[in-house]
N, C-alpha and C positions, 0 to 999 in steps of 0.2 A: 387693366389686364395685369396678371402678376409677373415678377420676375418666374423664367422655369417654365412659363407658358408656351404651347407650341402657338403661332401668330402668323398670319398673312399682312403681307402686302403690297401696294401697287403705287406705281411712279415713277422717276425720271432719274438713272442712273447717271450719279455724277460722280468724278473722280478730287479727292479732297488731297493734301497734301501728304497725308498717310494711310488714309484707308478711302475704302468706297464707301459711299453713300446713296440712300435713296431718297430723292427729294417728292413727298409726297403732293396729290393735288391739293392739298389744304397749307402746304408750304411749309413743312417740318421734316428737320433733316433726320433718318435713322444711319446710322454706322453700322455698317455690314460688314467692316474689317475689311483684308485683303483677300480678293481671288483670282485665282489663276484661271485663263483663259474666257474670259469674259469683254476684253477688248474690245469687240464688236459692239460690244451693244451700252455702251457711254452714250449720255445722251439721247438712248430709244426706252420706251413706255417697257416698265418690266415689271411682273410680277415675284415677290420673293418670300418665300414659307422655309422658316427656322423657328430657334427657340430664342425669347427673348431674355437677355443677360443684363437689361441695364434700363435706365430709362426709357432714352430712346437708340439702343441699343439690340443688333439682331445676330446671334450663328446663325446663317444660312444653311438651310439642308438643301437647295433647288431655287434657281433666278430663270427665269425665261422671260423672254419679250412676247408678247402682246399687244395686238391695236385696241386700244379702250372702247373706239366707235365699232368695232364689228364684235365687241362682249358686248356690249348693250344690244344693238340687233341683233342679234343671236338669241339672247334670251328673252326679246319678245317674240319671237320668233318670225323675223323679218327676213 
């Protein structure tokens, strides 16, 4: 995926010593910078859609949390 790209994705919000991070399930870290008011949700399943600026590297437009097992049953529709 290129840099400039708009990109999803999904994972376990950790806090790094300057910026946040999403640690994905395959165990790679993306930098999301800093954001305000997201406190709650360190360490819960989040989903996160911005543009991608770096490697692995994301501007956030939008973080919410999410349970991974009720998106899978969901869309089988269970």
């Amino acid at each position: 995926m290129n840099i400039g790209a708009y990109f999803r994705l999904e994972g376990i919000l950790v806090a790094g010593a300057t910026s946040l991070y999403v640690q994905t399930y395959e165990g790679v870290f993306w930098e999301i910078g800093k954001l305000r008011d997201v406190g709650h949700l360190l360490q819960a399943n989040v989903m996160v859609e911005g543009i991608r600026t770096g490697a692995e590297a994301l501007a956030v437009n939008w973080i919410e949390a999410f349970n991974p097992v009720h998106q899978v049953l969901c869309s089988i529709g269970a």
